[in-house]
matplotlib code that plots the C-alpha trace (Angstrom):
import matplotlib.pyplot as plt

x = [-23.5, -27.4, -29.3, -32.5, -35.3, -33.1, -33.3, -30.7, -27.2, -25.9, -23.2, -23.3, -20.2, -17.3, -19.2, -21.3, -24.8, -27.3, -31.0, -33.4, -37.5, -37.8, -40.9, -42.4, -40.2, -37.0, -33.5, -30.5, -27.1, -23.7, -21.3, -18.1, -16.3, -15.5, -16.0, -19.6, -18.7, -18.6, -22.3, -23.7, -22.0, -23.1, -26.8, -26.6, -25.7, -28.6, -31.2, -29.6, -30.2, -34.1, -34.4, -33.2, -36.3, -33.7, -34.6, -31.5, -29.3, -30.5, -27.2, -26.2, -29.3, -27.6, -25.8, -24.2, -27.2, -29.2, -26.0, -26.1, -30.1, -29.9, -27.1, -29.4, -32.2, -30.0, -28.9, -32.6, -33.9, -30.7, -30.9, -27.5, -26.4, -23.6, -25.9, -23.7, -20.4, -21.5, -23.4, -19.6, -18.4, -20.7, -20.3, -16.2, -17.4, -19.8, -17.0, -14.9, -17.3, -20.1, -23.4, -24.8, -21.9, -23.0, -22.6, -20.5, -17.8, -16.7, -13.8, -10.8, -8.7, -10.6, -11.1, -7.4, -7.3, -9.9, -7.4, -5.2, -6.7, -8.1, -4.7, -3.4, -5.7, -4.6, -7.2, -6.1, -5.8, -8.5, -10.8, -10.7, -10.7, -14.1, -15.1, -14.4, -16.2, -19.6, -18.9, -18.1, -21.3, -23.5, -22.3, -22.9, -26.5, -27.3, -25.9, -28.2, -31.3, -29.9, -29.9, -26.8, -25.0, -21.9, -19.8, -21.1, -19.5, -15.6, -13.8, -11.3, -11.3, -8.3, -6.1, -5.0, -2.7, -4.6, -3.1, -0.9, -3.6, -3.8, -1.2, -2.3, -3.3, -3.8, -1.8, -4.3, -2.3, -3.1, -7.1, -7.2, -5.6, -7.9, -11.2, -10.4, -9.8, -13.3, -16.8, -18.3, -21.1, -18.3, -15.9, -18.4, -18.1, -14.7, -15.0, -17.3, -15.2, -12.2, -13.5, -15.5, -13.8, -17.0, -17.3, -18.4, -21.7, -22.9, -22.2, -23.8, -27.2, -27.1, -31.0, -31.8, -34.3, -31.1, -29.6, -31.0, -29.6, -30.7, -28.9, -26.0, -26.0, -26.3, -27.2, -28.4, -29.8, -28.0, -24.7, -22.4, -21.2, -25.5, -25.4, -26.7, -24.2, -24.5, -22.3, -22.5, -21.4, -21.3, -17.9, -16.3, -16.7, -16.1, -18.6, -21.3, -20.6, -20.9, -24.1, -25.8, -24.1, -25.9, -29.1, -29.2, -28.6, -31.5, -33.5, -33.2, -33.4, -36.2, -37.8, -36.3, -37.4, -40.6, -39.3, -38.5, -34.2, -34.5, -30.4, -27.6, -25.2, -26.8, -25.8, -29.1, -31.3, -30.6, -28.8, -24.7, -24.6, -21.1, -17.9, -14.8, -14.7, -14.1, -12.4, -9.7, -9.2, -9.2, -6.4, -4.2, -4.3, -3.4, 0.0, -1.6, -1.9, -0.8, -1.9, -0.5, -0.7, 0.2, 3.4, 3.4, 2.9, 6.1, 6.9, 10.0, 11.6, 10.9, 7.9, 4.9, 1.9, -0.5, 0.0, -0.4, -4.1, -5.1, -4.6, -5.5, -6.3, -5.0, -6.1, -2.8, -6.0, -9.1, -12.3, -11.6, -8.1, -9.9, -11.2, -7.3, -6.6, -9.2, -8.7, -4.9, -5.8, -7.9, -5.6, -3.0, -5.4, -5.5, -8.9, -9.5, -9.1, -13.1, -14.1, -12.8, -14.3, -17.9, -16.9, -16.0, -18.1, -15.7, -17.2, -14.2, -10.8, -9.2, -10.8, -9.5, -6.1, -6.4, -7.3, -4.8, -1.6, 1.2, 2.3, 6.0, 5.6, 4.1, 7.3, 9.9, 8.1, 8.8, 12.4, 12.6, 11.1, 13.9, 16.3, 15.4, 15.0, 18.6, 20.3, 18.6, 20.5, 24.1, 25.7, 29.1, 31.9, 34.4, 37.9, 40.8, 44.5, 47.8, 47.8, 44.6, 45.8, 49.2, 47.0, 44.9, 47.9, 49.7, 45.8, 46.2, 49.4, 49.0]
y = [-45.7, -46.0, -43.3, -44.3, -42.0, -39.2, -40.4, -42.4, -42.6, -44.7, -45.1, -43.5, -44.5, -44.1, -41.0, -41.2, -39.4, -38.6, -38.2, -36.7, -35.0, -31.4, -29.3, -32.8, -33.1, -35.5, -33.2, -35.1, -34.0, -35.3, -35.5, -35.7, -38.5, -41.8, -42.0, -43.2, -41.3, -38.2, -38.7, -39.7, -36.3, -34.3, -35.8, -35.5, -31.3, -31.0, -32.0, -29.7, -27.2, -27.7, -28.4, -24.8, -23.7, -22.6, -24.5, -26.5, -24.8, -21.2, -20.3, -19.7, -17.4, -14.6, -12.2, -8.6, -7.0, -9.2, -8.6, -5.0, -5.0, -7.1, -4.3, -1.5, -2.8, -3.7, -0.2, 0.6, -1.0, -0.2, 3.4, 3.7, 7.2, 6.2, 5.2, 7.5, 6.2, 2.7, 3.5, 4.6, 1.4, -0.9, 1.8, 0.2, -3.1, -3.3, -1.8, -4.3, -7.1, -6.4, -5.6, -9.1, -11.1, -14.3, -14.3, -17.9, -16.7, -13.9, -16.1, -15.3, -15.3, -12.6, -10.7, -10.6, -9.5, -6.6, -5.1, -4.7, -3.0, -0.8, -0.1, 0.5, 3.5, 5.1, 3.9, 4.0, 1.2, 2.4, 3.1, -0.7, -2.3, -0.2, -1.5, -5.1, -4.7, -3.8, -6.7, -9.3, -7.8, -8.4, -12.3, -12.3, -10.9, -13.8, -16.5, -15.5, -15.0, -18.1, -17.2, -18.6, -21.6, -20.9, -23.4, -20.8, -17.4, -16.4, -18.5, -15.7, -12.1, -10.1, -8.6, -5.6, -3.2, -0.1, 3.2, 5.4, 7.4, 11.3, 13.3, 16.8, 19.0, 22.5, 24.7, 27.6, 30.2, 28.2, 27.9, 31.6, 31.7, 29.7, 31.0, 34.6, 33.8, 32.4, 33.7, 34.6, 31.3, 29.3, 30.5, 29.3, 26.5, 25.8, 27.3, 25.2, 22.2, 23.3, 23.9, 20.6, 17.9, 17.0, 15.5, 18.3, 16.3, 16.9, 20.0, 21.4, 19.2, 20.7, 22.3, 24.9, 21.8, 20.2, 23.7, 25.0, 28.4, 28.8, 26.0, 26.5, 22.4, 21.1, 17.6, 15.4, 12.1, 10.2, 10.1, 8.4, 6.3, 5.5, 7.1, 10.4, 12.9, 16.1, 19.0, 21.4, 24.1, 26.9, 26.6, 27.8, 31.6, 31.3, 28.7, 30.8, 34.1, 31.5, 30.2, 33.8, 35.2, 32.5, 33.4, 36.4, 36.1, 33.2, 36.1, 38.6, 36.4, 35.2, 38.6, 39.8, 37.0, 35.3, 31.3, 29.7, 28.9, 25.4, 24.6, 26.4, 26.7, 28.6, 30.7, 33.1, 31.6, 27.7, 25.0, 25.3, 21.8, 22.1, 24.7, 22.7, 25.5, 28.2, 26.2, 25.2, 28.9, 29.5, 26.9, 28.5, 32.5, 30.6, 29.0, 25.3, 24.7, 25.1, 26.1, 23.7, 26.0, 24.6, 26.2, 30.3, 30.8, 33.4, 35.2, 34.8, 37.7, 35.3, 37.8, 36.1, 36.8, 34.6, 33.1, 29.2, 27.8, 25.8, 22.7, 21.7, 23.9, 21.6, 22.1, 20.4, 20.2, 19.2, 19.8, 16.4, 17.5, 19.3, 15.8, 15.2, 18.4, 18.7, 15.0, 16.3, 19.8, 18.1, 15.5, 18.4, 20.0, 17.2, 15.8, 12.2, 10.0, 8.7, 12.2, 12.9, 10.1, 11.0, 14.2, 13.7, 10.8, 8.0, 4.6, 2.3, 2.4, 1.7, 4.4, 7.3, 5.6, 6.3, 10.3, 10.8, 11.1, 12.8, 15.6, 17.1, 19.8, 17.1, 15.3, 18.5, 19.0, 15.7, 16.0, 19.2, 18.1, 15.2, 17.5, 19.6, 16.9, 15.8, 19.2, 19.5, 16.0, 16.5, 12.8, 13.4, 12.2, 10.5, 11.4, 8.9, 10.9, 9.1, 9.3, 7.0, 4.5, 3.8, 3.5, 1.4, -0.8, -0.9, -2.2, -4.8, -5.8, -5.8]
z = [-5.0, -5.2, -7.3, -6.1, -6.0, -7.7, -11.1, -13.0, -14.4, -17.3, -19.7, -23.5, -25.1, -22.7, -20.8, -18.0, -18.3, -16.1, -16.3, -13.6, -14.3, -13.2, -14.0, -15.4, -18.0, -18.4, -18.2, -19.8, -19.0, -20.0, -16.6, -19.5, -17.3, -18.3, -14.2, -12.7, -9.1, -11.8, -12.8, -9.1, -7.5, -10.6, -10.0, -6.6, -7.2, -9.8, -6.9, -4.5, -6.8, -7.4, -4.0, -3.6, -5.6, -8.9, -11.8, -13.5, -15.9, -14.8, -14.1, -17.4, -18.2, -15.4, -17.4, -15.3, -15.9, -13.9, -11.3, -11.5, -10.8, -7.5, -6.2, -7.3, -5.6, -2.7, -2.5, -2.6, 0.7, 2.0, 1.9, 0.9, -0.5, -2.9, -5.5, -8.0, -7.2, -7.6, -11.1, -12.0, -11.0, -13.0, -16.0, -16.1, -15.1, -18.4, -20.5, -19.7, -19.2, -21.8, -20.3, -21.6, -20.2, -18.8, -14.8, -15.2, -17.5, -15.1, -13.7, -11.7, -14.9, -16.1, -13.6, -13.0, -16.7, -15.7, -12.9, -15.4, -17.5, -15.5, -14.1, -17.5, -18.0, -15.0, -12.4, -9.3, -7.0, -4.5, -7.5, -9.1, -5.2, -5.0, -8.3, -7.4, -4.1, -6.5, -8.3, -5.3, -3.5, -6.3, -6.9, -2.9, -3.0, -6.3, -4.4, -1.1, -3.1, -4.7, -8.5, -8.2, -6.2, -3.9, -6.2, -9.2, -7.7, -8.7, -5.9, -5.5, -6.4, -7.2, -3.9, -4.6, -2.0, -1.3, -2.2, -0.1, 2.2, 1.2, 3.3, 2.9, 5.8, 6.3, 8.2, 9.4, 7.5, 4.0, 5.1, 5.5, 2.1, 0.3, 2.5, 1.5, -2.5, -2.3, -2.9, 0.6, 0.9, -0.3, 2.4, 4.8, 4.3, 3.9, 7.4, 8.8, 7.6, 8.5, 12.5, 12.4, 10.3, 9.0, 5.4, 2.8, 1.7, 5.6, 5.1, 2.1, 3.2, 6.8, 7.0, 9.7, 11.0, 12.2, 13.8, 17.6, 17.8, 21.2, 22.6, 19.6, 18.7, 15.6, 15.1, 12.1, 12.2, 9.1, 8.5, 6.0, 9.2, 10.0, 13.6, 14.3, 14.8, 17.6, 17.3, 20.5, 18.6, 21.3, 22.7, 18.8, 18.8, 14.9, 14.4, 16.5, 14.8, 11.3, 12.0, 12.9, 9.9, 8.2, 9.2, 9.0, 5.4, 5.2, 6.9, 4.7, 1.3, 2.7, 2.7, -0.4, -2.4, -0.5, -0.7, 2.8, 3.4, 4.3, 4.1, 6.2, 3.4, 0.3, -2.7, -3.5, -1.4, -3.5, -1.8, -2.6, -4.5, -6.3, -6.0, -7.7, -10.1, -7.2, -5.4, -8.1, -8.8, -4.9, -4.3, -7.4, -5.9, -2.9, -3.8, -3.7, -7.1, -10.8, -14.1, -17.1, -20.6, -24.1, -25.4, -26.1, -30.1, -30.6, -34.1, -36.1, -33.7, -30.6, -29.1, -27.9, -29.7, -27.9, -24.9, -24.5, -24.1, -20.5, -20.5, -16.8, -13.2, -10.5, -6.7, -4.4, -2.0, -1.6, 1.2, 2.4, 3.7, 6.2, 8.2, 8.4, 9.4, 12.0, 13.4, 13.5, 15.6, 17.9, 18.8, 19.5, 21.7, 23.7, 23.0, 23.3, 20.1, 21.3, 20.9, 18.1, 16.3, 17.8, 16.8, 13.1, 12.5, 12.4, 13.1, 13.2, 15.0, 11.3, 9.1, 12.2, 12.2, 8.5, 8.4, 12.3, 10.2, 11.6, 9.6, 9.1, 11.4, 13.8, 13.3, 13.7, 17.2, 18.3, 17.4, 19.2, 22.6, 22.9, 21.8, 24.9, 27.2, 26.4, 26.6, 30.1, 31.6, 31.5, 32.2, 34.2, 32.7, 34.9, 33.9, 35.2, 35.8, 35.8, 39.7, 40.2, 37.9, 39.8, 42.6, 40.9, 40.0, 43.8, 45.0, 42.8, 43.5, 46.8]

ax = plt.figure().add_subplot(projection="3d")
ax.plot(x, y, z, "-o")
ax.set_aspect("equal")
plt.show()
């Protein structure tokens, strides 16, 4: 096979090398075959290389820093707005990895090894999928800007089953709960979610710019999903009597204190950023959730002297459980699944198929309509006597 023009290949020993000029200097490469073929292809794939503008051998200089920098800057001109969740994902990545680790050496092997270990500290499944995707996105975005070569990126990245979808929902007895164990601005908005399904970051960065009171629609113009989203509000009675309750507070803290209310949802005039903490408690007074304590320290009589220490306040739900439950309550009241998903702000068929799951209750009501559709048909039962079979018999003997 003829080399010509590309530079040259000959025989050191038993191995094959090759030898080809870029950047005007000679570049001498051992293909490690005893094979000439071996040293022609591997020629052949070092011009393809500089004829892709990346100088030879600049693969190995790409460690997972230069990796995490194209995602970044991805995320960037993107406008994405998960920037923190996907900082948390390079954070295990780098643990696991080291932040120097050369780009090459990330093989299949290893990244096998990394979704175990990730599972071993209690990760769960969705959590290392989402950490993978970082990863596979960032190999993707090197070999497009072509720091590195398609033959050069992990050939096959872990599969791994996704988790069981969330299942909790709440019944409008167990909202009411929660809404009234909470501090008043809070319980707004676990109102608002509750009646809308939206997700609680739409929420809390709803601005009175995206609210027409007149016309009672809200409507914002990025979402999660990228589309604009309208709300014609007006039909809810709640959610009217929530949004002039909310600004009539704006109103008057904007008098009180002279700044201007520029969000919907605010504690003191300052934009609600973060509740967990009254939330947690919220969930406990409401019966879903559960205090762990340490062990009570007793005396030598038995009598406890000081009650255990907290170990952990656990929520059994969390503000997302209200997208299930509103996708859920609209779907009983008969609206359109289309709707709902303009509605909610669900993009794809899949992701609504994974929040429109039917609950217990859901179930129990099936069960109960075919039980009353089978009570209402009664099925006669033919009963044969002794007379109709003789008769029966004398037919046939006949």
């Amino acid at each position: 096979m003829s080399t010509r023009g590309m530079g040259r290949a000959y025989l050191r020993g038993n191995v094959w090398w090759i030898a080809y000029y870029h950047a005007g200097r000679e570049v001498r490469e051992s293909s490690g075959s005893a094979m000439k073929k071996h040293a022609v292809a591997l020629l052949k794939r070092r011009h393809e290389e500089m004829g892709k503008g990346r100088p030879a051998h600049e693969a190995g200089k790409v460690t997972l820093a230069d990796l995490r920098a194209l995602i970044e800057g991805d995320y960037r001109l993107q406008g994405r707005r998960s920037g923190r969740r996907l900082r948390e994902s390079w954070g295990h990545l780098e643990a696991f990895f080291g932040e120097r680790e050369k780009a090459l050496a990330i093989t299949p092997p290893r990244l096998a090894a990394y979704v175990t270990s990730r599972t071993d500290e209690g990760a769960a499944a969705a959590t290392v999928k989402t950490e993978l995707s970082a990863l596979k996105r960032a190999f993707n975005l090197a070999k497009k800007a072509g720091v590195l070569l398609p033959n050069e990126v992990p050939a096959a990245f872990p599969t791994i089953a996704p988790s069981a979808p969330r299942r909790g929902f709440f019944e409008r007895s167990e909202h009411e709960a929660v809404k009234a164990a909470l501090p008043p601005d809070s319980a707004d908005v676990a109102e608002f979610l509750y009646w809308t399904g939206w997700r609680k970051g739409e929420a809390l960065g709803l601005r009175w710019s995206n609210v027409d009171l007149v016309a009672q629609v809200i409507r914002i113009e990025t979402s999660k999903s990228g589309e604009p989203r309208t709300l014609p509000y007006g039909a809810v009675r709640v959610l009217v009597e929530l949004m002039k309750r909310r600004r009539e507070l704006a109103d008057e803290t904007q008098r009180k204190r002279g700044m201007v209310v520029s969000h919907v949802f605010t504690r003191n005039g300052e934009p609600i950023r973060y509740f967990r903490r009254a939330w947690v408690s919220a969930c406990i007074k409401a019966g879903l959730g559960k205090v762990t304590r340490a062990p009570d320290v007793t005396d030598a009589q038995g009598k406890v002297v000081k009650r255990g220490r907290v170990i952990r306040r656990e929520a059994f739900r969390i503000p997302h459980d209200y997208r299930r439950s509103a996708a859920r309550n609209l779907s009983r009241a008969g609206v359109p699944e289309r709707t709902i998903m303009t509605l909610c702000g669900w993009k794809t068929r899949s992701v609504f198929d994974r929040y429109r799951i039917v609950s217990e209750s859901e179930l129990s009501e099936g069960l109960a309509r075919l039980a009353g559709m089978t009570e209402q048909v009664v099925i006669p039962r033919k009963v044969e006597t002794l007379e109709g079979r003789k008769r029966k018999g004398r037919r046939a003997a006949s």
